[in-house]
VEXGU-705885 format. One record per residue (C-alpha): x, y, z; residue number from 1. Coordinates in Angstrom, 1 decimal, padded with zeros to 4 digits. Example, Ala and Ser with C-alpha at 12.3 -4.5 7.8 and 13.67 -1.06 7.14 Angstrom:
2
- 012.3	-004.5	007.8	1
- 013.7	-001.1	007.1	2
***
This chain:
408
- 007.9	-011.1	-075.2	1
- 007.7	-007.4	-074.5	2
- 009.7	-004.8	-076.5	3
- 011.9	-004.0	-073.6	4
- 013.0	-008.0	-073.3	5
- 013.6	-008.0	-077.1	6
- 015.6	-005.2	-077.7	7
- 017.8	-006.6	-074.9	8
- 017.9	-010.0	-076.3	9
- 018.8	-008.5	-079.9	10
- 021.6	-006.4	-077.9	11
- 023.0	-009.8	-076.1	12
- 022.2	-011.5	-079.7	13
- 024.4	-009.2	-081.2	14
- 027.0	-008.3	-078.8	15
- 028.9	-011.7	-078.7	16
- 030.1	-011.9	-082.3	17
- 030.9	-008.1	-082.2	18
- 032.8	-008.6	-078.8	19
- 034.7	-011.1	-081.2	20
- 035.5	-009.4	-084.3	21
- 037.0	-006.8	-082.7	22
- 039.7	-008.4	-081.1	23
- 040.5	-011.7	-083.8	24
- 039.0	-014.0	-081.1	25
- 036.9	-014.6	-077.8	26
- 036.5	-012.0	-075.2	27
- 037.3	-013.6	-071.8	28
- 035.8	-012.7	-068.4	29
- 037.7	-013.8	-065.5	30
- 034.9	-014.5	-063.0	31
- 036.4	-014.1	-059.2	32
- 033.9	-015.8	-056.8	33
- 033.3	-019.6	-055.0	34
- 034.3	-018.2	-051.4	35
- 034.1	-021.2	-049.6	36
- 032.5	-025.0	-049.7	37
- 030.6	-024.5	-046.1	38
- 027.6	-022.9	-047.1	39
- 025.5	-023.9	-050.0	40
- 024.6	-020.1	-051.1	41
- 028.8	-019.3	-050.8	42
- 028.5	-022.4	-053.0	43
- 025.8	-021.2	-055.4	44
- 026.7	-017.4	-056.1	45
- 029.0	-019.1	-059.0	46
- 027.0	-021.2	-060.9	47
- 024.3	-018.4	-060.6	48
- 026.2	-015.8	-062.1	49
- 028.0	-018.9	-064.4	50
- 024.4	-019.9	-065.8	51
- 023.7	-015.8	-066.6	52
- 026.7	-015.3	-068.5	53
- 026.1	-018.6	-070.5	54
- 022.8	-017.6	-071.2	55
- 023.2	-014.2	-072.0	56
- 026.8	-014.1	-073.2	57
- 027.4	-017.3	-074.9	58
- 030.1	-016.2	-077.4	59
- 032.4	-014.5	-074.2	60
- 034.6	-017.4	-072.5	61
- 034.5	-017.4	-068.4	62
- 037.1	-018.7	-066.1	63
- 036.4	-018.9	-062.5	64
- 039.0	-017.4	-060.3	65
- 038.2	-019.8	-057.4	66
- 038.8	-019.9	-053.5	67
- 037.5	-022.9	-052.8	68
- 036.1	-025.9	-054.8	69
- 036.8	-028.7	-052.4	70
- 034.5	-031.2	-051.2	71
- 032.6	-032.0	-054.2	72
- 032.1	-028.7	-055.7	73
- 034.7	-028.8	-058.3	74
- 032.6	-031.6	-059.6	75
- 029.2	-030.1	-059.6	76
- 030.8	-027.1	-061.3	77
- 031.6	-029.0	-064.2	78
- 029.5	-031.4	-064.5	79
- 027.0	-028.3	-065.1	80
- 029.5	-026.7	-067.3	81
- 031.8	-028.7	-068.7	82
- 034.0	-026.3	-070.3	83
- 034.8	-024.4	-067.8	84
- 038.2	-023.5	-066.5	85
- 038.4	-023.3	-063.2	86
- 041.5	-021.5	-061.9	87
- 043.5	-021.8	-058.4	88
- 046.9	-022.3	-058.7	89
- 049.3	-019.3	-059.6	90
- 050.5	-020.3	-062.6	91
- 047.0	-020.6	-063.8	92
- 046.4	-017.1	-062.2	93
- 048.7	-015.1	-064.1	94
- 048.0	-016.3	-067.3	95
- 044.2	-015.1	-066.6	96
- 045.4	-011.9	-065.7	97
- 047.0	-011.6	-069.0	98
- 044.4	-013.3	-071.3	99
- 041.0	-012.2	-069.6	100
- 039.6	-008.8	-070.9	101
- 037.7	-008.1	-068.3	102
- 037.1	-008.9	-064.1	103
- 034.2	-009.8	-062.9	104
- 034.0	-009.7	-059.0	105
- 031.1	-012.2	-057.8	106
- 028.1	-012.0	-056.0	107
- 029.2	-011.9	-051.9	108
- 028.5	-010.4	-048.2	109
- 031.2	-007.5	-048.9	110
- 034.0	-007.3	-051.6	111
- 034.9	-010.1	-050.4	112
- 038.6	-010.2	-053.3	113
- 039.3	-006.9	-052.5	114
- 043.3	-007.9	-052.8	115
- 042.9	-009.5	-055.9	116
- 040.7	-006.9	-057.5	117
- 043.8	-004.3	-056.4	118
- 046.0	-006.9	-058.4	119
- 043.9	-006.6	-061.2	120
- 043.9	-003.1	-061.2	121
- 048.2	-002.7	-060.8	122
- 049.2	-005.8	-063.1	123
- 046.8	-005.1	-066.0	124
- 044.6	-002.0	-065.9	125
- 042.0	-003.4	-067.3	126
- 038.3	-003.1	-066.4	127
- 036.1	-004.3	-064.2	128
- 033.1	-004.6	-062.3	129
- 031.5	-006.0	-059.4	130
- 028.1	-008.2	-059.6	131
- 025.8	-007.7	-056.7	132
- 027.3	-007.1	-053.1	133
- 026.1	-006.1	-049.6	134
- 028.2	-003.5	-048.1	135
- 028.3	-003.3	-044.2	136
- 031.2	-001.1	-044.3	137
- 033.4	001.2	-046.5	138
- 037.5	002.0	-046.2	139
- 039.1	004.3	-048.3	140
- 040.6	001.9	-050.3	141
- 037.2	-000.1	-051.1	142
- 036.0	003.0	-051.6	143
- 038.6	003.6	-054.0	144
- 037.9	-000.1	-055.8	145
- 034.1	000.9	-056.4	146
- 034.5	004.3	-057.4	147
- 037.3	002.9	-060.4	148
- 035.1	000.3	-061.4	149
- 032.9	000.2	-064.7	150
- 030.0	-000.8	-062.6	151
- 028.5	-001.6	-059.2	152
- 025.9	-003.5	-058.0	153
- 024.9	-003.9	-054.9	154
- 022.2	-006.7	-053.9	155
- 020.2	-004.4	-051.3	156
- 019.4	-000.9	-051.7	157
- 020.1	-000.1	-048.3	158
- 024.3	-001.1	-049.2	159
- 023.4	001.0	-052.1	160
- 022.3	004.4	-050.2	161
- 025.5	003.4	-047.5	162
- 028.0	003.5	-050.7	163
- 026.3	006.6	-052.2	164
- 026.5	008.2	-048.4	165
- 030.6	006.9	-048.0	166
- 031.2	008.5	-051.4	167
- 031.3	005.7	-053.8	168
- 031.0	007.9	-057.0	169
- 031.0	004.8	-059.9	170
- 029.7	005.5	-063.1	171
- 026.5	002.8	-062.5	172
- 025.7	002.3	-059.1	173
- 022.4	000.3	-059.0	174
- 020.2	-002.4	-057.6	175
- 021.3	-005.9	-058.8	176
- 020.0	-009.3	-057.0	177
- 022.5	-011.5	-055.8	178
- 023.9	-013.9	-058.5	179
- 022.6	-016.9	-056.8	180
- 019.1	-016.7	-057.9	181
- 019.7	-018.2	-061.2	182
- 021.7	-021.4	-059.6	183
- 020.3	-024.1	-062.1	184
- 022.5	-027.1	-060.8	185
- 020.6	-030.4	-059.8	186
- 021.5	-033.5	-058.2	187
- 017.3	-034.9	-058.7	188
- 018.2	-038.2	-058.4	189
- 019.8	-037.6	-054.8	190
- 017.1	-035.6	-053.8	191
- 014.1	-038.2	-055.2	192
- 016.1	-040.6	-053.0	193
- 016.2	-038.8	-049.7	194
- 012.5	-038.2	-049.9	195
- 011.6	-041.6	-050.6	196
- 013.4	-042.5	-047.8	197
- 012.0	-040.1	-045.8	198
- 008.4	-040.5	-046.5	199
- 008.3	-036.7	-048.5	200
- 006.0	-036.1	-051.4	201
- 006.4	-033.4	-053.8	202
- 004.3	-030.1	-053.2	203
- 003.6	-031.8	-049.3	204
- 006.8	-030.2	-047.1	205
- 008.3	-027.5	-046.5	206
- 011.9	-027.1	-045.6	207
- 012.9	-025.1	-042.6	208
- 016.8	-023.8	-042.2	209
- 017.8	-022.6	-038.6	210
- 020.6	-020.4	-037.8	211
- 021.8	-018.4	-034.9	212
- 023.2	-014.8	-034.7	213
- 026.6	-015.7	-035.5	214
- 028.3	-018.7	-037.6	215
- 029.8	-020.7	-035.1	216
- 032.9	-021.7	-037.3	217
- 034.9	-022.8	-034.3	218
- 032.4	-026.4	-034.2	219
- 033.4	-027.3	-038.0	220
- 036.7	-025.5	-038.5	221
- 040.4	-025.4	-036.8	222
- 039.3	-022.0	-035.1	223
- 039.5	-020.6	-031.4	224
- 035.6	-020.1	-029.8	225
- 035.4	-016.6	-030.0	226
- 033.6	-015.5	-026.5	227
- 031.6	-012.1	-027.7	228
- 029.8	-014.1	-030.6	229
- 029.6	-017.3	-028.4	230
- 027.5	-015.2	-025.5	231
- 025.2	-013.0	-028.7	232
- 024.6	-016.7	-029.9	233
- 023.0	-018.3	-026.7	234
- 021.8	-014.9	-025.4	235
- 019.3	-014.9	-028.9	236
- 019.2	-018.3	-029.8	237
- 015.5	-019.5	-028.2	238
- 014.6	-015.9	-029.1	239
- 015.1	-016.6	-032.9	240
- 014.0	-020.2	-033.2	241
- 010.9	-020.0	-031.0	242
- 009.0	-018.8	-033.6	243
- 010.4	-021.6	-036.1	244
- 008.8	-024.2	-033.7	245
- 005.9	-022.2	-033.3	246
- 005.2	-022.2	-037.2	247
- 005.8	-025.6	-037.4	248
- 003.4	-026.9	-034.9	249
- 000.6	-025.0	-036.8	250
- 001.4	-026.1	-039.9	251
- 001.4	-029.4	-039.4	252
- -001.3	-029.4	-037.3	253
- -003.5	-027.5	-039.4	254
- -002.5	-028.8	-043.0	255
- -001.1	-032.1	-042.7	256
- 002.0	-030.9	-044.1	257
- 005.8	-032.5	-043.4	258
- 008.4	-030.0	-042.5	259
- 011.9	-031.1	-043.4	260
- 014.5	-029.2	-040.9	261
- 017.7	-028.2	-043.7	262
- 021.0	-026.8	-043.4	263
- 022.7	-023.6	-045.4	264
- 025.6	-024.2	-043.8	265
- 027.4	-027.2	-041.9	266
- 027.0	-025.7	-038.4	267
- 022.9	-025.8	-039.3	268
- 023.1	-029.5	-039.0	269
- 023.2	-029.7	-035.0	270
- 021.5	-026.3	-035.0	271
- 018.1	-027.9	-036.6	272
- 018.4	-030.6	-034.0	273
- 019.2	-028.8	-031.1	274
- 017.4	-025.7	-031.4	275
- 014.2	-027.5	-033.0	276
- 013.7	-031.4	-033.5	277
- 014.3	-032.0	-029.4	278
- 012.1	-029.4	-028.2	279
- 009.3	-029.8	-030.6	280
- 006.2	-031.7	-028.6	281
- 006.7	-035.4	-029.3	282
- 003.0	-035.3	-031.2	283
- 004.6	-033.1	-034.2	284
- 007.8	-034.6	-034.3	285
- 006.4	-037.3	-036.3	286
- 006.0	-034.8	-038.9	287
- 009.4	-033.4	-039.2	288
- 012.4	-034.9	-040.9	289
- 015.9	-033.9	-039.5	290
- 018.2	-033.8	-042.4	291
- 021.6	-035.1	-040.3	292
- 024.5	-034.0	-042.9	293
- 025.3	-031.9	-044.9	294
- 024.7	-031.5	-048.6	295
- 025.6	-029.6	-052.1	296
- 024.1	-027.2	-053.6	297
- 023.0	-029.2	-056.5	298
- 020.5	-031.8	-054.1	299
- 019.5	-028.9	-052.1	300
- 018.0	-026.7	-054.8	301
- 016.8	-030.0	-056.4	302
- 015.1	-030.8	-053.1	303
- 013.7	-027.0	-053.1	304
- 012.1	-027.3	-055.9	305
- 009.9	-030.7	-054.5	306
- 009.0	-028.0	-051.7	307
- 005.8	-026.3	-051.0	308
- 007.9	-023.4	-050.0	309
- 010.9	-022.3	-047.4	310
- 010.9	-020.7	-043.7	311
- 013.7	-020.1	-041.6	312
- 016.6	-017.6	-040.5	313
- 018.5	-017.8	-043.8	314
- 019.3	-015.9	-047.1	315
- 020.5	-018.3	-049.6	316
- 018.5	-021.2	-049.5	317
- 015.5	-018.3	-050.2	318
- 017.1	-016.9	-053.4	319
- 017.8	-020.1	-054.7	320
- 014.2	-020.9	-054.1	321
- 012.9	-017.7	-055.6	322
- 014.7	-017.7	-058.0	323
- 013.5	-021.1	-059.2	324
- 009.7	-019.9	-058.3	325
- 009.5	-021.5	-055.2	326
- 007.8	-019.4	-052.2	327
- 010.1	-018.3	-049.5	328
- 009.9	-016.8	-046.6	329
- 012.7	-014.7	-044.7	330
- 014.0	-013.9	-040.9	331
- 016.2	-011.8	-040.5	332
- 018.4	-009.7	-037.9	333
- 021.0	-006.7	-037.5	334
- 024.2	-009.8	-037.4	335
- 023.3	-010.2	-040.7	336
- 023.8	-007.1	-042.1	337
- 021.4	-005.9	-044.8	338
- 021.3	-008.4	-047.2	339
- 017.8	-009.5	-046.3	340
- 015.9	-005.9	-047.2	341
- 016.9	-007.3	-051.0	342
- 013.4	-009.4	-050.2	343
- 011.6	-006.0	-050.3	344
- 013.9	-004.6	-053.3	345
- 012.0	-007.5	-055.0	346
- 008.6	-007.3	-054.2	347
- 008.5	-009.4	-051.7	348
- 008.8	-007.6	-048.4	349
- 005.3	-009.1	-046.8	350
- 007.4	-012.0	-046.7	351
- 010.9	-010.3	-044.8	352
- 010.9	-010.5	-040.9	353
- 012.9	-008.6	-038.9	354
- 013.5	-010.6	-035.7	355
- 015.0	-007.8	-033.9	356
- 011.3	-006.0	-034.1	357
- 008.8	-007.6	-032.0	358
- 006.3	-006.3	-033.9	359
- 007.5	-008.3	-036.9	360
- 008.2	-011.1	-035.4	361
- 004.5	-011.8	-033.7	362
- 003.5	-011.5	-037.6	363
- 005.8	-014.4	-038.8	364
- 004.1	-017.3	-038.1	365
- 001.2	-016.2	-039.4	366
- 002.9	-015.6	-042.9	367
- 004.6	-019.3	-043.0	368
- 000.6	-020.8	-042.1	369
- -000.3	-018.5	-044.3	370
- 002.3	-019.7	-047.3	371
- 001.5	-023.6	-046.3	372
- -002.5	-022.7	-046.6	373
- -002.4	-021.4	-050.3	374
- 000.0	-022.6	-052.0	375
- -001.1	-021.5	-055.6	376
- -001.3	-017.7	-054.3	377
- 002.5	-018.3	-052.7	378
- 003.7	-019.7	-056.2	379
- 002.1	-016.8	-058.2	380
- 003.5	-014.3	-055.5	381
- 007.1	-015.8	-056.2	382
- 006.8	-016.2	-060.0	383
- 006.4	-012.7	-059.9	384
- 009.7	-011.7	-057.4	385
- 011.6	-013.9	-060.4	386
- 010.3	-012.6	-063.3	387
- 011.5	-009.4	-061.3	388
- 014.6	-010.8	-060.7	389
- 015.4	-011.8	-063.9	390
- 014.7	-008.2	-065.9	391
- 017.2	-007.2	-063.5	392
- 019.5	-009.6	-063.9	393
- 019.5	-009.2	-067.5	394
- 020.4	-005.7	-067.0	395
- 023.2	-006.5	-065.0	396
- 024.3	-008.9	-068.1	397
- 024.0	-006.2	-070.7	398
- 026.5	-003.9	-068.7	399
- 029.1	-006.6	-069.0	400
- 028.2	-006.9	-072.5	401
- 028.4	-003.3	-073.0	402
- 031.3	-002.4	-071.2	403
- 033.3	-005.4	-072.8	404
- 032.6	-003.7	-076.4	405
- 033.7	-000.2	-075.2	406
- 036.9	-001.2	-073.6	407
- 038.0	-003.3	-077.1	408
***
C-alpha cells in the first residue's frame, strides 16, 4: 500500500466516527441517481457509486432518491444492499430533505435532477455536490447549480474545460470517472446458465454491444418516431456497424473465439440482430450468439466478467468492464457527446475510436484482433485503467467525507 492510499484510508478510517460525534448520530447522504430501468449503465451508475460510499464511508447512511426502480431493479438493489432505503414517493421525499445532511447528485449524461437539486438548494440550504457528469451544454441556471456546489466532477475532461469555458467557477472542479465503474452486483448463477446453454466458455468470447446514433425510444416506449433522429439513424447505421462485422469475422476466424452479440439497452436487442447476426456470412454465424432479451445489470456484469474482453458502440457496458479489469474497447461518435474521451482521461485512449474520423475507424478492427490475440497484455492494460480509476474514485470519496465534516 503506498503512502498516498494510506493516508487516505486513515482519513476515510477516521472520518466516519467524527462525522458522528459531531452531530449525536449518523450523517446521511441522500444519493439522487437510478435514471431509468432501460439501459443497464442508467442501471448501474447507482450501485457504483452505492458500493464506493459503503466502502469508503461505512459509518454515513445513504438513501437513494430514485427515478426509476422498476422491472427488477429494486430487487437487485437490495439484495446487494440490504439496508438501503430507497426513496420515491413524496412523503418519503420530504422527510429526506429534512433528515439527509448532505446531496449527492449521481453519476449521468448531464445534470440530469437539475429540479430537484434547485429544491434542495430552496427547501434546506444544505450542501451538495455532484459525482461525475458529462456536460454537453450549460444554462445560466446549471451554471448557477455547479458554481453553488461544494464540488464537481465531471467524467471527461473535455465537459470539464466546456464548464471552466461557460463560467462554472466551483470551488473543486476536477476529473472524476463515472460512478459506474465500481458496479459489484452479480447474478453468476444466471449468467453460468446462459453460457452453458449457449456453448460459451470462460476467457473464450467476447461480447459485442451495437448501437445506432440515436436511442430509438419510440420501438420500446409510448413515444412519437421522431423523423430528424430516425433519418441520422439509417443514414449512419451500416456506417457504424460495418466495422463490428468486420472485427468479428477476423476474430473468429483467426482465434477460434465466440462472440456473444449483447444489449446496453432494450433497443440493442433487435439492433444486434439486425444490424449484425443477418448479415454476417453464414460460415461465422456459427460462432456468434445473439442474446434475444434483455437483461439486468447484475447478469450482465456477471457475464462480463466470463469475457475475454468487450467491442462495440457503447459506454457503459465498457466501464463496467474496466472497472472490474476486464479489457474494453470503445466506439464512439459526436451523438454521443463526450463521454467517451473519459477512455483517454484513463489511460486508455489506444483503445477509444472515433467513428466520425475515418482515420480512426480503419484502425478499429485492428485493436479488437488485437485485444482477442493477447489477452494477458489486454488484462494487464485494463488492471492498470482500474487501479487508475479507483485512486480517483477514492478522491472523489474523500471530498464527501471532507465536506460532510466541515458543513457539521
Amino acid at each position: 500500500m503506498n503512502r498516498r492510499i494510506f493516508l487516505q484510508s486513515a482519513l476515510f478510517a477516521a472520518l466516519g466516527p467524527r462525522l458522528s460525534a459531531q452531530t449525536g448520530g449518523r450523517r446521511r447522504v441522500l444519493l439522487r441517481s437510478s435514471w431509468q430501468t432501460v439501459n443497464i449503465g442508467d442501471v448501474g451508475h447507482s450501485p457504483g457509486v452505492l458500493h464506493l460510499l459503503e466502502k469508503h464511508l461505512p459509518n454515513v447512511e445513504v438513501r437513494l432518491w430514485a427515478s426509476d426502480v422498476g422491472d427488477g431493479v429494486r430487487e437487485m438493489l437490495l439484495k446487494r444492499f440490504p439496508q438501503l432505503q430507497i426513496v420515491q414517493n413524496e412523503a418519503d421525499v420530504r422527510a429526506s430533505l429534512r433528515e439527509c445532511d448532505f446531496l449527492l447528485h449521481g453519476s449521468g449524461p448531464y445534470l440530469v435532477a437539475q429540479r430537484d437539486v434547485k429544491r434542495w438548494r430552496g427547501e434546506t440550504g444544505k450542501p451538495y455536490g455532484v459525482f461525475g457528469i458529462t456536460l454537453p451544454s450549460c444554462s445560466p441556471e446549471v451554471r448557477d447549480h455547479l458554481t453553488n456546489a461544494e464540488f464537481v466532477f465531471f467524467r471527461d475532461s473535455v465537459s470539464l474545460g466546456f464548464a471552466r469555458k461557460q463560467g462554472v467557477d466551483c470551488p473543486i472542479m476536477e476529473f472524476g470517472p463515472d460512478g459506474a465503474f465500481a458496479v459489484d452486483v452479480r447474478n453468476d448463477e444466471a449468467a453460468e446458465r446462459f453460457l452453458a446453454e449457449h456453448g460459451l466458455q470462460a476467457g473464450k468470447f467476447l461480447c459485442c454491444i451495437p448501437r445506432y446514433r440515436h436511442t430509438p425510444y419510440w420501438t420500446i416506449k409510448n413515444r412519437p418516431i421522431d423523423p430528424r433522429k430516425l433519418e441520422r439513424i439509417n443514414a449512419m447505421k451500416e456506417h457504424d456497424h460495418a466495422p463490428l462485422r468486420e472485427a468479428i469475422i477476423q476474430v473468429t476466424r483467426n482465434t477460434g473465439m465466440k462472440i456473444l452479440l449483447c444489449p446496453e439497452d432494450k433497443t440493442q436487442v433487435a439492433i444486434g440482430k439486425e444490424m449484425i447476426l443477418d448479415k454476417l456470412p453464414k460460415s461465422v454465424r456459427r460462432s456468434v450468439v445473439w442474446r434475444d432479451r434483455f437483461w439486468l445489470t447484475d447478469e450482465a456484469v456477471s457475464t462480463y466478467v466470463r469475457s475475454a474482453g468487450l467491442f462495440g458502440l457503447e459506454m457503459h457496458s465498457p466501464i463496467m468492464g474496466i472497472g472490474n479489469g476486464v479489457p474494453a474497447i470503445v466506439g464512439r461518435f459526436a451523438e454521443q457527446t463526450s463521454k467517451g474521451f473519459m477512455w483517454r482521461d484513463i489511460g486508455l485512449g489506444e483503445w477509444l475510436f472515433d467513428f466520425d474520423l475515418p482515420d480512426q475507424v480503419s484502425g478499429y478492427v485492428p485493436a479488437v484482433v488485437a485485444m482477442a490475440e493477447n489477452p494477458q497484455a489486454s488484462k494487464r492494460k485494463a488492471a492498470k485503467a482500474r487501479e487508475k480509476v479507483a485512486e480517483l474514485q477514492r478522491r472523489m470519496v474523500e471530498t464527501v467525507a471532507n465536506k460532510m465534516a466541515v458543513a457539521t
